[in-house]
C-alpha positions in Angstrom: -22.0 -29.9 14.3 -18.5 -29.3 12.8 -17.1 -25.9 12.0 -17.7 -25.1 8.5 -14.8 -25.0 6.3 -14.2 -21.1 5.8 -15.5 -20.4 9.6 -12.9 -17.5 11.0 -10.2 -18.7 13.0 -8.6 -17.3 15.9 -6.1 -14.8 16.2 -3.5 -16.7 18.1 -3.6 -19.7 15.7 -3.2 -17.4 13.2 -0.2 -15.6 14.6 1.0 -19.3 15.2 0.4 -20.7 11.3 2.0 -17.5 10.0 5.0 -18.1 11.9 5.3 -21.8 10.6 4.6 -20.3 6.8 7.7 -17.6 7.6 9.9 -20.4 8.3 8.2 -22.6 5.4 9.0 -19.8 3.1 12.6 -19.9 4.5 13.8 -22.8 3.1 13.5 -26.9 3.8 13.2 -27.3 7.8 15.7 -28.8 9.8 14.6 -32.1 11.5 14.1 -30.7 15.0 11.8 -27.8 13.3 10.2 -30.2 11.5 9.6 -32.6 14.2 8.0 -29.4 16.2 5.9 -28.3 13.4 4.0 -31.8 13.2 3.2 -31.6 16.9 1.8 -28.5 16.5 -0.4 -29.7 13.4 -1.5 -32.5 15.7 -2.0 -30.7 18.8 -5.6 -29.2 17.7 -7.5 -29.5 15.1 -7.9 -26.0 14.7 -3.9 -25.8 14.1 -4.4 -28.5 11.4 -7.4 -26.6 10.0 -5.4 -23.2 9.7 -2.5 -24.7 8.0 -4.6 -26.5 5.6 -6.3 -23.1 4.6 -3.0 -21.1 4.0 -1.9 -24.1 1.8 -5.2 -23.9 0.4 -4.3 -19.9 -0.3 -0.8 -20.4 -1.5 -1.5 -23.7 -3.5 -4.8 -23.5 -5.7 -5.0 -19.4 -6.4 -5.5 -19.4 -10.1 -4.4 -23.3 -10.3 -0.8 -22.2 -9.3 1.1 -25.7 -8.3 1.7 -25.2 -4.3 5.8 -25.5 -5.2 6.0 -23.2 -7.9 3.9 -20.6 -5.6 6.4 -21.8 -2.4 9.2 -21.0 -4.6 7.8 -17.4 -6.0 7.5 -16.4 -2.2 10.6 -17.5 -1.0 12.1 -14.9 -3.8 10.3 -11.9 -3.1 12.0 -9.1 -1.0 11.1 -9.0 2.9 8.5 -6.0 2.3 6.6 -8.2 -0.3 6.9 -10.9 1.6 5.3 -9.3 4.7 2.8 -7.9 2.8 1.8 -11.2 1.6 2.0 -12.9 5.0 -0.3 -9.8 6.0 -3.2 -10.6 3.5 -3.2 -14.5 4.4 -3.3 -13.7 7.7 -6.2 -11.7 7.4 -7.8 -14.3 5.0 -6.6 -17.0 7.8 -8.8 -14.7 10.5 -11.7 -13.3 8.5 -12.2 -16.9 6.9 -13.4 -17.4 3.3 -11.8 -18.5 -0.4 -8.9 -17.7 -2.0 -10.8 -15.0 -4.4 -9.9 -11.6 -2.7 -6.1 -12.7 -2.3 -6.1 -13.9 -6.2 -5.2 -10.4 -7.5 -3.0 -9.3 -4.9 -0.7 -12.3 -4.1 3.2 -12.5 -6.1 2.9 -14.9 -8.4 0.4 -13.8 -10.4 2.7 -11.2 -11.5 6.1 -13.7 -11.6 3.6 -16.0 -13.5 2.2 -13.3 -15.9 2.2 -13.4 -20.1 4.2 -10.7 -20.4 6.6 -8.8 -17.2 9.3 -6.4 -16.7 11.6 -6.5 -14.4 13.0 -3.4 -12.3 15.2 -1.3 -14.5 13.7 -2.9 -17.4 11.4 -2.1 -20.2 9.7 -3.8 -23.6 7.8 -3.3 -26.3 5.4 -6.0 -28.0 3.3 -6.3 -30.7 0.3 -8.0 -30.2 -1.7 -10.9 -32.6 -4.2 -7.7 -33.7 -1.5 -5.7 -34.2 -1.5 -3.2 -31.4 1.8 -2.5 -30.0 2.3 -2.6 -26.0 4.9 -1.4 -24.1 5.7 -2.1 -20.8 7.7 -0.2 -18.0 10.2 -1.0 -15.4 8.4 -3.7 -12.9 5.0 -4.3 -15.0 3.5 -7.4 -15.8 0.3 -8.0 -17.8 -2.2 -11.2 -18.6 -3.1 -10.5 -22.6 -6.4 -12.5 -22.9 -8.1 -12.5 -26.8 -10.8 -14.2 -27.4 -13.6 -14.1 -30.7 -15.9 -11.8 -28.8 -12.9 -9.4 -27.1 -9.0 -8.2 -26.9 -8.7 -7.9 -23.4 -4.9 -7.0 -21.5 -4.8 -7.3 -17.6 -2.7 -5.0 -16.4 -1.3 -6.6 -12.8 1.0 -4.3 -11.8 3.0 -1.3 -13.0 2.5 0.5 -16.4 1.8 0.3 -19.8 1.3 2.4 -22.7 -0.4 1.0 -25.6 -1.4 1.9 -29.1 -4.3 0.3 -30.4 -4.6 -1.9 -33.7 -7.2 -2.2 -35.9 -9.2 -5.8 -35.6 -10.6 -6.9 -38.5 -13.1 -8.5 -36.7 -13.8 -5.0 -34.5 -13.8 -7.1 -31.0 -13.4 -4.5 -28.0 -10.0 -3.9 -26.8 -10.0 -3.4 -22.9 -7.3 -2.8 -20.4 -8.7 -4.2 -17.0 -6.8 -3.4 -13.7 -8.1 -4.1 -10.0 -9.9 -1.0 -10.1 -12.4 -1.5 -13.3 -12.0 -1.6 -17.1 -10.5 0.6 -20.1 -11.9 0.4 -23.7 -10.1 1.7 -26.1 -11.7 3.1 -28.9 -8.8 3.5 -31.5 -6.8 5.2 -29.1 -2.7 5.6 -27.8 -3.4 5.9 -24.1 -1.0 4.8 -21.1 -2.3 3.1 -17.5 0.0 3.4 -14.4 -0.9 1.4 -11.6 -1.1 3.4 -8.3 -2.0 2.2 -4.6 -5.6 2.7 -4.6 -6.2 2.9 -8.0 -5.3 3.6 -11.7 -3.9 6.6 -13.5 -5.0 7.1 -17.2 -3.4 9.3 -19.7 -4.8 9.7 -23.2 -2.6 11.2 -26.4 -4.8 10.2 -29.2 -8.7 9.0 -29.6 -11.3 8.2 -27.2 -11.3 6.2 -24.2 -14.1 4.9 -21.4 -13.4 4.1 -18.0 -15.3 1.8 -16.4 -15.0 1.3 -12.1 -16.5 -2.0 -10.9 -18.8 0.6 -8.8 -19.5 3.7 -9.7 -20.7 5.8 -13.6 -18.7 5.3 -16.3 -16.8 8.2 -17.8 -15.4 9.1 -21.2 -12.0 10.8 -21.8 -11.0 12.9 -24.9 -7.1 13.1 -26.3 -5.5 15.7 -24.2 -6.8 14.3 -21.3 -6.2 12.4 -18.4 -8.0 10.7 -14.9 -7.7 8.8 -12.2 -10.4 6.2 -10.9 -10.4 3.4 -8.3 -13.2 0.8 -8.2 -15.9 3.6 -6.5 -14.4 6.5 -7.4 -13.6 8.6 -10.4 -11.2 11.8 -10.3 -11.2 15.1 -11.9 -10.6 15.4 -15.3 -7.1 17.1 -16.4 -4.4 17.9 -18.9 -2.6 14.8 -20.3 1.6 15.0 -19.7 3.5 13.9 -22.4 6.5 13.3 -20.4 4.5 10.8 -18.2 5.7 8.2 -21.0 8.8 9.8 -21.6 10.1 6.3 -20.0 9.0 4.7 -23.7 11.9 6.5 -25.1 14.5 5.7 -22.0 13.7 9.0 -20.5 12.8 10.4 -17.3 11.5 14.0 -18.0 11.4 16.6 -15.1 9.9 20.3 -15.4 10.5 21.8 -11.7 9.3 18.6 -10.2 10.2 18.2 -6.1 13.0 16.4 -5.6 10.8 13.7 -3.5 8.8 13.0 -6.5 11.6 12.6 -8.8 13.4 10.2 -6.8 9.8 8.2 -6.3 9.6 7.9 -10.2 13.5 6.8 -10.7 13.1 4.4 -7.9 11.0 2.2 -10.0 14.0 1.9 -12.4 16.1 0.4 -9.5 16.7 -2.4 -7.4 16.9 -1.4 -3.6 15.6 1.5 -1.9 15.9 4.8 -2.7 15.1 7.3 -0.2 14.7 11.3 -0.3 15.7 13.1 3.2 12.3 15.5 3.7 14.6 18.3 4.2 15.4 18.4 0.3 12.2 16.8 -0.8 10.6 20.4 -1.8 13.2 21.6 -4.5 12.6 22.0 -7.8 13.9 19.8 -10.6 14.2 20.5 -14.3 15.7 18.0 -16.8 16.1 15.0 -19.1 17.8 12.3 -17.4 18.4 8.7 -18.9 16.7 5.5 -17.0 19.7 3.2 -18.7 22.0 4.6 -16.0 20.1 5.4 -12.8 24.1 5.6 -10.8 24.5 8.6 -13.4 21.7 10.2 -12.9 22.3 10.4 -9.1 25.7 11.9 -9.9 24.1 14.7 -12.4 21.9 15.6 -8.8 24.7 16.4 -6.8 26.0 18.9 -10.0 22.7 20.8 -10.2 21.3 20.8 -6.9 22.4 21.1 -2.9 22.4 17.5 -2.5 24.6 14.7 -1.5 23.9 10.8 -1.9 24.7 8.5 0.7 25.4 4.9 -0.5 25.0 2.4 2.5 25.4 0.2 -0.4 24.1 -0.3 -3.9 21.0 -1.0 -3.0 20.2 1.4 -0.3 20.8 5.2 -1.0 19.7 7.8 0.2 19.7 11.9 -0.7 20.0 14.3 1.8 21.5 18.1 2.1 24.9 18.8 1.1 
């Protein structure tokens, strides 16, 4: 009897299809690379069967054309890119369908309604009248129907004040880890490893995890929750949107955590040496100018920045 179609595959072959997708993702091969890739498709079956899958993976996810998702990869920085080799390759080894890889893979977000990119922000008003703003690196799915308004949030944060629809259909934010309704509300949703962050300012919210007791939130207050879990409840922070306004609000925040946030308003890496990751940061500093900002550090604290190049600082002591 043949092996069924989403049977696991083994760990060699997979290290072996993963290297052809690397160079795939590369750029058009060579004829000699070419040439050696065929005989490897024809040298088992199981070769052919594994690189069949991953185009399966790249090409039919949320009917993304197999170029257009080709060409998202080839664009995304080395991390991503890793990352994403990472989950196919476990997909590739595990065996299975393209589901659990549909929310996590790049070009849902390149391919998303509405996106951000870093250093950038927007606002939007919606068909019901809701308005939705977006920070640095976000992208959203906005999804209204005659039975519901519902935004998914794919990646980074938004901050959105609810309209009021006529035709009183829900409004729900869903992210990876559950569902949001708002119920006439101004409330913001950051997307964190491992879950979502929720900060309410005005009305009533519910948060809904895929697999655990649904919770309500009051204005003034904020949670966190992943898909079968839900955190203490605790003070809202109004400067957690402050980046609405083109702000990045500190009050004796640690240096590491500052530089975290501005990083998201940044192409490249920005790294904090763990010698000067503890102290204390108070101010107002503008996202517009991130080069600035890192200036105004080096004035108020015992810093110094140290620009391999652009895109690669790093803060250490003075």
């Amino acid at each position: 009897m043949s092996r069924a179609a989403d049977a696991p595959i083994a760990p060699a072959i997979v290290e072996q299809a993963s290297h052809w997708l690397m160079l795939h993702w590369g750029g058009q091969l060579d004829a000699a690379q070419q040439a050696r890739f065929q005989a490897w498709q024809a040298a088992d079956p199981e070769h052919y069967r594994a690189w069949q899958r991953l185009q399966r993976l790249q090409g039919t996810l949320a009917g993304v054309p197999a170029g257009t998702a080709s060409q998202v990869l080839r664009e995304q920085p080395d991390r991503r890119r890793r990352q994403t080799l990472k989950l196919l390759a476990t997909l590739l080894l595990v065996g299975g369908t393209g589901y659990t890889a549909q929310a996590q893979l790049p070009w849902r977000e390149a391919m998303a309604d509405l996106r951000t990119a870093p250093g950038q922000r927007s606002q939007h008003t919606l068909a019901d009248g809701s308005r939705l703003a977006l920070n640095s690196g976000s992208a959203v799915d906005i999804r209204f129907s005659e039975h519901e308004r519902r935004i998914r949030l794919l990646t980074g944060e938004l901050l959105l004040d609810s309209g009021q629809d006529p035709a009183r259909r829900p409004l729900i934010v869903e992210t990876a880890a559950g569902e949001i309704q708002a119920l006439g509300t101004r409330f913001s949703v950051y997307e964190v490893e491992g879950g979502s962050r929720v900060e309410l300012y005005e009305g009533e919210l519910e948060l809904r995890p895929r697999q655990a007791t649904a919770m309500r939130l009051q204005a003034g207050q904020k949670s966190w929750f992943s898909a079968v879990h839900l955190g203490p409840t605790e003070s809202a922070d109004a400067n957690a949107i402050a980046w609405n306004d083109g702000r990045l609000v500190a009050e004796r925040m640690p240096l590491g955590q500052f530089l975290g946030e501005l990083s998201r308003h940044r192409r490249g890496v920005l790294r904090c040496d763990p010698d000067v990751a503890h102290l204390p940061l108070t101010g107002v500093f503008p996202l517009a100018d991130t080069d600035r900002v890192l200036v105004a550090l080096q004035q108020s604290l015992p810093v110094e920045v140290h620009s391999l190049t652009r895109y690669w600082v790093t803060v250490g002591p003075r």
